[in-house]
N, C-alpha and C positions, 0 to 999 in steps of 0.2 A: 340099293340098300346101303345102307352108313356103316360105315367099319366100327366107328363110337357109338357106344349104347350104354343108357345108364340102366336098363332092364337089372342088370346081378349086381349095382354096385352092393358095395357092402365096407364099412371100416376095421382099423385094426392098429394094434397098438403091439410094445415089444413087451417083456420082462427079462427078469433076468434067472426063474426059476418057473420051469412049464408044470412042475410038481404043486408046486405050490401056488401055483395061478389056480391051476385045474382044483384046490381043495376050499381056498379061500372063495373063486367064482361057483363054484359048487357046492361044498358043503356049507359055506359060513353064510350067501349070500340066499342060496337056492337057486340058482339059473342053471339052466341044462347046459351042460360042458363035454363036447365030445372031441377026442382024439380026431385028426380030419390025414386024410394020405403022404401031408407033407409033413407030420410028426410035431405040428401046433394044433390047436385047441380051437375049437368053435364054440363060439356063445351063442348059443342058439337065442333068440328072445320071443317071449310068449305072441307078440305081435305082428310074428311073420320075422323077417329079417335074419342078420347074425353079425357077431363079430370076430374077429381073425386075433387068435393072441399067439405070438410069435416071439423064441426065446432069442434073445440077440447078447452074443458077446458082448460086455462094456457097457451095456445096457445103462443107460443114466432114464432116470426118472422124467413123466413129464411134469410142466412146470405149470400145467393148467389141467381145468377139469376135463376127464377122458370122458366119462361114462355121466349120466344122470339118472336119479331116479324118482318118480314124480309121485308122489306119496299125497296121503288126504290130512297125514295128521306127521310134522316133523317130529313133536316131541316126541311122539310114539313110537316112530320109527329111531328114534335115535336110543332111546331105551332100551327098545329090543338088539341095535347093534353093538352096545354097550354089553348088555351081558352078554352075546355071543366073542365077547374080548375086543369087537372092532372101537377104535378109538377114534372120537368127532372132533374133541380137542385138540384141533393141528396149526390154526393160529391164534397167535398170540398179541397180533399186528393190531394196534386199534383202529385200524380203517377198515378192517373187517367185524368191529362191533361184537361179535361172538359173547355169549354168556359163557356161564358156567360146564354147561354141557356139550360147548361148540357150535350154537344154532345161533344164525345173523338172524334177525327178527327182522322183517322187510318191513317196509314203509314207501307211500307212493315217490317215485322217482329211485328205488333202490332195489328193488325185484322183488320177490317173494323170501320168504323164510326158508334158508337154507344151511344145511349143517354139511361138511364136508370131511370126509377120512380117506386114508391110503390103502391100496395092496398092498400083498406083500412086496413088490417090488420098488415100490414107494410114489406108483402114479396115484393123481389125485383122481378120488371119486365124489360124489355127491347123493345126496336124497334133499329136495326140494318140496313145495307146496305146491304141490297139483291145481291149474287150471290158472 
């Protein structure tokens, strides 16, 4: 039998405030967020799996997308995270194309249509055009 097994992988990322992970992944987002034995957070996801969010001293921010999520309608979904205060507008870069509300509009050879904002800890997240 193999000592390596990818049967439990699972990923994980840091912050820098396990309070405010737990309110932003939970209340802001909806994802089941539960306290786990070592005093971080589980993300539970509707699809089987989870993720590991874990407070780290000094915590600096990642500098790419953590998390995805794969929606049927961007604009929609950015609407809705707009009024719940989440903000899409995070670049300003024109090689990222973004309009007004923060959505790259894909085109073939540029991916799909994707709008991206932060935790509160400042990692990047995403909602993207399903399929």
């Amino acid at each position: 039998m193999a000592a390596f097994t990818t049967a439990n992988a699972f990923s994980g990322f840091s912050v820098d405030d396990i309070d405010a992970a737990r309110s932003f992944y939970g209340d802001t987002l909806g994802l089941e967020v539960a306290p786990n034995a070592m005093g971080f957070l589980d993300i539970r996801l509707p699809q089987g799996g989870a993720i590991l969010v874990y407070g780290k001293p000094n915590h600096t921010p990642a500098s790419f997308t953590i998390l995805n999520f794969p929606v049927d309608d961007v604009e929609a979904a950015v609407d809705e995270l707009n009024a719940k205060g989440v903000v899409t507008k995070i670049y300003t870069d024109p090689d990222f194309g973004t309009d007004a509300k923060g959505i790259a509009h894909g085109a073939p050879g540029r991916g799909p249509d994707i709008a991206w904002f932060r935790d509160p800890a400042g990692n990047v997240l995403a909602v993207l055009a399903a399929g």
